[in-house]
MINU-506562 format. One record per residue: z, y, x of N, C-alpha, C, O in turn. Coordinates in steps of 0.1 Angstrom, whole numbers, plus 5000, padded with zeros to 4 digits. Last residue first. Layout:
N
ZYXZYXZYXZYX...
This chain:
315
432203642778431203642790429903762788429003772796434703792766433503702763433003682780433403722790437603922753437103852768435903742766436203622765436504182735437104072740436603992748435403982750437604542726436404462736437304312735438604302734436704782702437604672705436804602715435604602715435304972681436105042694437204912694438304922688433404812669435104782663435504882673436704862674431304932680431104932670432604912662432904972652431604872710431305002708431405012692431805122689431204572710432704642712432904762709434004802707428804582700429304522690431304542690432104532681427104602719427004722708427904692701428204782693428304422741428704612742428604682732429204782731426504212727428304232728429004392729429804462723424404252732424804232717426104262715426604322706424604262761423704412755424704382742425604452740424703992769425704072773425604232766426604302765423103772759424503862748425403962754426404012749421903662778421303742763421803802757421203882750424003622793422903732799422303802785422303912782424603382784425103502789424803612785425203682776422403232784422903272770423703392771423603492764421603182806420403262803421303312788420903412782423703032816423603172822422503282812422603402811423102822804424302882800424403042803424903132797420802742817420202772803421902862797421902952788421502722844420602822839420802882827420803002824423202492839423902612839423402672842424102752848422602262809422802322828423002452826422902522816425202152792423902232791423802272800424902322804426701892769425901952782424902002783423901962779428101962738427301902748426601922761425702002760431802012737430402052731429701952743430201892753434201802718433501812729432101872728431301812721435901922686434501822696433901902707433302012706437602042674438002082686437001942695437301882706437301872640437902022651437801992666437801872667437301622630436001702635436101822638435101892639439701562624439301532636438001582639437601582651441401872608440401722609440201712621440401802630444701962621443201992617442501882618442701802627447701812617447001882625445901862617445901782607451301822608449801792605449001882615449301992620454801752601453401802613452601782602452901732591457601902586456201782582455401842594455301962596459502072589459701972596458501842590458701722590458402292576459302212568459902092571460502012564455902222596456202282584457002232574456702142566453902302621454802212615455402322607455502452608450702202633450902282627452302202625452302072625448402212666448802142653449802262645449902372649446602302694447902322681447502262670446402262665444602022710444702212703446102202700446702102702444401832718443801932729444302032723444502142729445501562709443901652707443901712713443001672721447501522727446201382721445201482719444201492725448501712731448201692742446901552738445901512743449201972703449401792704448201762719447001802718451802182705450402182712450402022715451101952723452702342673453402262684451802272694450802352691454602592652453102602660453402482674454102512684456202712644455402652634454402592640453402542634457302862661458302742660457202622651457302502650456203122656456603052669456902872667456502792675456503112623457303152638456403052644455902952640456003322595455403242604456103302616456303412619457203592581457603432578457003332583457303222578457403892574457103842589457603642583458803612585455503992549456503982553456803922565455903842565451804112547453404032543454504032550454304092560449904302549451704372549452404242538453204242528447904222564448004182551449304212542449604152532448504302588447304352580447704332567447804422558450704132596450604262593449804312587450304382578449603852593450603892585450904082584451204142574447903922617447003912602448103922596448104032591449603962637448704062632447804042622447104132617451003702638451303792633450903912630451603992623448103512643448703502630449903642622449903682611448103592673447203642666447503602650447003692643450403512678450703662679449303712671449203822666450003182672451403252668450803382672450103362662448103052692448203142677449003202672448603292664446803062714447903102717448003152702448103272700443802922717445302902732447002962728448002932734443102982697443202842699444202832709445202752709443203242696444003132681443803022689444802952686441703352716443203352718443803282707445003262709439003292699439103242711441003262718441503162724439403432681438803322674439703242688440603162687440703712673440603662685440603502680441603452675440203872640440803782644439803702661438703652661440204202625439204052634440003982642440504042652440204302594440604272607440004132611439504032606438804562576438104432580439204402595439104462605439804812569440204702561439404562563439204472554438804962587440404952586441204802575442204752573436005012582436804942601438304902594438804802597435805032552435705092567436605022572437704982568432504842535433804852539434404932556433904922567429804902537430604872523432104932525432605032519428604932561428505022551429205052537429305152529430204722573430504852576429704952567430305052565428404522567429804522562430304662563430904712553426404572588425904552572427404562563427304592551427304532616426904672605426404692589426304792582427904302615428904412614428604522603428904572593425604232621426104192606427504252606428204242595424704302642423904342635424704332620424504412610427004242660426904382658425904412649426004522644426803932668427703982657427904152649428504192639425103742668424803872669425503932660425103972649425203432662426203522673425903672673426703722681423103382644424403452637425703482649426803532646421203342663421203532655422603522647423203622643421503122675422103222680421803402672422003522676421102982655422902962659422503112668423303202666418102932649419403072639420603102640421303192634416103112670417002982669418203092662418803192664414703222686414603272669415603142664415503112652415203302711416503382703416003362690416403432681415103052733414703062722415203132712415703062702414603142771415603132756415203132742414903252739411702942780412603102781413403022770413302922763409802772779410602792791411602872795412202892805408402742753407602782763408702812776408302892784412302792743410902752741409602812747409602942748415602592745414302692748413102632746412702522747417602542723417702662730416402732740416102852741416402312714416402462699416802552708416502672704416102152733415202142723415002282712414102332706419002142741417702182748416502242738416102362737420301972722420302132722419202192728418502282723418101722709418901752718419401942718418702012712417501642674417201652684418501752697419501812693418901372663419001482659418101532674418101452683418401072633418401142651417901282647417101322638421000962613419701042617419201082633419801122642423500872605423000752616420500812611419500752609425601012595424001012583423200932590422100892585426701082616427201012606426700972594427300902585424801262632425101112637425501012623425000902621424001472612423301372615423401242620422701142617426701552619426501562605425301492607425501402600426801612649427501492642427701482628428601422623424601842649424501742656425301632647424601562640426002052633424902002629424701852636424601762629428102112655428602032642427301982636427301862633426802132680427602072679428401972665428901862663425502392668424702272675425702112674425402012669428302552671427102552659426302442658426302392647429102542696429802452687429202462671429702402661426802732706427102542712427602432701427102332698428002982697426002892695426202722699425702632693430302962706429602992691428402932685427902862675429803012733430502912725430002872713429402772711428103282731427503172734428503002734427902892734430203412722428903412709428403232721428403112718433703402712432703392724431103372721431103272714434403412680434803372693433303392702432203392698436603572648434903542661435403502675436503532680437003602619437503532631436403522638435303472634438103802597436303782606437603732619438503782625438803932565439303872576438303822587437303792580439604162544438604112547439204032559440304072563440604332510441004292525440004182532439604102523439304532487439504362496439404422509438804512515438404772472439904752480439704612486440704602493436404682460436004792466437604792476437604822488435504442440436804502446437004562455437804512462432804372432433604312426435504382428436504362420431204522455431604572435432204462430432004462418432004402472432004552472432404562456433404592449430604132473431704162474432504292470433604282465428004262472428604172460429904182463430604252455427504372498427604452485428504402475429404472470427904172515428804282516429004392499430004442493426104012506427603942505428504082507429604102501423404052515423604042498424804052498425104122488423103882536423004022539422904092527422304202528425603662552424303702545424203812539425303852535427103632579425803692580424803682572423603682576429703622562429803742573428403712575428003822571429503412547429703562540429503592551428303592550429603172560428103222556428103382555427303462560432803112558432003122567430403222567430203332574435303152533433603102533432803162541432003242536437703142518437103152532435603082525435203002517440303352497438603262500438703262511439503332517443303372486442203392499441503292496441903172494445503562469444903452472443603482479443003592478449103612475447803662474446903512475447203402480451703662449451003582465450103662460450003732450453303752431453803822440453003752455453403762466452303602407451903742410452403812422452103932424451403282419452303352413451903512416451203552426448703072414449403132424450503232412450303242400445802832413447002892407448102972420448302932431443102892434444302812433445302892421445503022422439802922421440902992429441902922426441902882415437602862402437402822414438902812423439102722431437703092385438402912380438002842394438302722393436703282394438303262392438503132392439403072399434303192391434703242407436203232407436903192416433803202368433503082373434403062387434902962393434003472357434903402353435003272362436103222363431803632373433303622382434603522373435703492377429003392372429703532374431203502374431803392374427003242380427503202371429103282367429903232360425303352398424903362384425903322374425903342362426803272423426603392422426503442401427203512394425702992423426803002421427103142413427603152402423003002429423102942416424602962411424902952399422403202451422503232438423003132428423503182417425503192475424703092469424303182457425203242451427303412484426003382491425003302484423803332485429503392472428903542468426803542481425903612483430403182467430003272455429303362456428503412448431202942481430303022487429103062473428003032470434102832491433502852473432102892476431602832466435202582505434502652510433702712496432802642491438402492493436902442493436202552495436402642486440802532480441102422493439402432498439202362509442402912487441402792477441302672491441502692503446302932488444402952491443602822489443802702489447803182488447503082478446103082481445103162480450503302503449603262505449503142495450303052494453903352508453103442498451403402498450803482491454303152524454803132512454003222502453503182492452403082552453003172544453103172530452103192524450802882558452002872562452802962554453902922549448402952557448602922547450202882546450802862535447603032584447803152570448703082558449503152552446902802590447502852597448302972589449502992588444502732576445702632575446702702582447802652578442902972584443102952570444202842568444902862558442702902607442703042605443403052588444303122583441002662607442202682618443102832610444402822610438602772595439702622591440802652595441702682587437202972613437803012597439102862591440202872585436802942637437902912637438502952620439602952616433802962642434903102645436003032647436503042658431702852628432502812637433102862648433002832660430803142610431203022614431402992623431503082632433803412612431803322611432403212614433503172617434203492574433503422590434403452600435403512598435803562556433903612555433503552567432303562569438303542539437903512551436803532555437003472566439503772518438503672519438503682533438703792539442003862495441503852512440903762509441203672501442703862465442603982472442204002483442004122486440203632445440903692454441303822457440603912453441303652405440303662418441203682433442403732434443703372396443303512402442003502409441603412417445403142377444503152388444003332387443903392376448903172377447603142371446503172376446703272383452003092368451303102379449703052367449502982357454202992347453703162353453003162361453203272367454202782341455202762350454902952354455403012363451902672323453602692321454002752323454602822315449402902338450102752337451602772330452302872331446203012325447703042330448802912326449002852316443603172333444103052332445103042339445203042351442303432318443003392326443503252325443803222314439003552307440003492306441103452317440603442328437003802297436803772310438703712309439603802310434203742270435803742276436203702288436003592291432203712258432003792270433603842270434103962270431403532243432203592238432503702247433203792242430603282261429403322251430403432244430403382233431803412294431803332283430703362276429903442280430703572320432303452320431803362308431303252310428603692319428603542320429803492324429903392331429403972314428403882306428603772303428703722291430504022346431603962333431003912317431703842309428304072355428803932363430003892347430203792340427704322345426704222344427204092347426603992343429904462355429604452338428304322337428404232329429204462378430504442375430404382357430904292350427004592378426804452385428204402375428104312366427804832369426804802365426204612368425304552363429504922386430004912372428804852365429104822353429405042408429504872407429604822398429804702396428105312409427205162414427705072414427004982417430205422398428805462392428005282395427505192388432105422423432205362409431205352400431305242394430305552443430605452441431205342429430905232426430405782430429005732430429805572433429705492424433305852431432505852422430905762422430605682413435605702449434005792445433905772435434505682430438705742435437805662442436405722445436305832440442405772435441305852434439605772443439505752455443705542415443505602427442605652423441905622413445805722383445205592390444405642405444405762408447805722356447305762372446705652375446905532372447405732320448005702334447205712346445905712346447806032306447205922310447705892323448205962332448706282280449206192294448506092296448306042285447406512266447306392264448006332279447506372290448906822257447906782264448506612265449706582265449906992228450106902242449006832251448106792244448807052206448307102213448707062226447907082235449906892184448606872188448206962198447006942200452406952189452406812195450906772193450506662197452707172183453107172196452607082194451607112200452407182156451507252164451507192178450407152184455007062150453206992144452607032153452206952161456507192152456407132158455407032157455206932163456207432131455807472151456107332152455807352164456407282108454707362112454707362125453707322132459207242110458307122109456707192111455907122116460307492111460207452119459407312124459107272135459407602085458707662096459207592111458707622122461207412070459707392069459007462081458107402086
């Protein structure tokens, strides 16, 4: 009997085991728990935050890497190219959750069901261009997963601005709209027109900094927008590192079709290449108005190498 009393004792006086977990802020957990709780509201009228799970053990997930931009960075190229990787599950459709409200409202159960079935050992990846310069997207993203891996393909800002003009342009030709000339949005009264919106989303140091409050330097890699096109294989094996998959894109996956101009992709001995609306001829721009783009971005650029401690070969 006196030994059934001491071991009563002992086993209310043990101290409770719980499981481990990372150590995070505090304030920071304080501040997402609150959005976090409000977005899982509107999974259901039952406020069940559900999984949709196939036969086969694969079932859709929030993401763990988002592609966030920019646009016409090379996010398409970047994303078919990733996708080579067996451990990669990625949505086919630009979701744009965390920028659009009407999407945003319809909270993280809607965001799931958006996401490719995948197995627990892939990861799955958004892209959606916009996220890198709307100025809501760092946070939202933040409290949804304070750990995401992030991905920012950028190329050349004054390219950037061209092949921006470029796509707007032949989204009016094929709507048989007239569009006005680049001239037209690049200058006004005779100078550069910086309220022109292609070129504030080349300012790539202002919307850095808005990410960088959320997320540190270490979990945002930036992808050479401009070396993916000439030479993708070494920039794909540094996103496989970041993303500590396993080394399984070669060299070998990667042909250069001389009809288009770019890399194509092979896989499993199947080719394919990127829509034909990749890699369009930009439009002619004298070479004042190229120089004046220069020039504009040479300041945006220095804050913006001083900001990744990274420089790339821009103009």
């Amino acid at each position: 009997m006196a030994a059934f009393l001491l071991g009563a004792v002992l086993l209310i006086v043990q101290p409770q085991i719980v499981p481990s977990r990372p150590a995070i802020n505090s304030k920071a957990e304080t501040s997402s728990q609150p959005v976090q709780r409000e977005l899982l509201k509107k999974t259901s009228p039952k406020n069940d935050f559900k999984e949709n799970i196939h036969s086969n053990g694969s079932c859709q997930q929030l993401p763990q890497t988002i592609i966030i931009g920019v646009r016409k960075g090379g996010t398409r190229a970047l994303l078919e190219m990733l996708s080579l990787h067996p451990d990669i599950a990625a949505a086919e459709s630009e979701v744009h959750f965390f920028d659009w409200e009407d999407h945003y409202r319809n909270g993280l159960q809607w965001y799931m069901n958006q996401m490719p079935f995948s197995y627990p050992h892939q990861i799955t990846v958004e892209k959606t261009p916009a996220y890198f310069t709307s100025p809501k997207v760092p946070e939202r993203v933040y409290n949804m997963n304070q750990s995401m891996r992030l991905l920012l393909i950028l190329r050349d800002p004054s390219e950037r601005v061209l092949s921006d003009y470029t796509q707007v342009f032949y989204n009016h030709m094929q709507k048989h709209k007239p569009y006005p000339s680049i001239e037209q949005f690049l200058v006004k009264d005779g100078e550069l027109n910086v309220d022109y919106k292609a070129i504030n989303r080349s300012l790539y140091y202002i919307h850095m900094q808005n990410w960088l409050k959320y997320f540190p330097l270490d979990h945002i890699h930036i992808v050479d927008g401009d070396k993916l096109i000439k030479d993708p294989f070494p920039e794909i094996e540094k996103v496989e590192r970041f993303l500590k998959l396993s080394p399984q894109i070669n060299a070998s996956n990667f042909y250069f079709n001389k009809t288009k101009g770019f890399y194509c992709l092979r896989d499993s001995g199947r080719e394919r290449c990127l829509h034909e609306s990749k890699g369009r001829a930009h439009p002619q721009v004298d070479t004042w108005l190229l120089q004046k783009l220069h020039e504009y971005f040479h300041e945006p650029n220095k804050k913006f190498f001083e900001l990744v401690g990274r420089t790339f070969d821009w103009h």
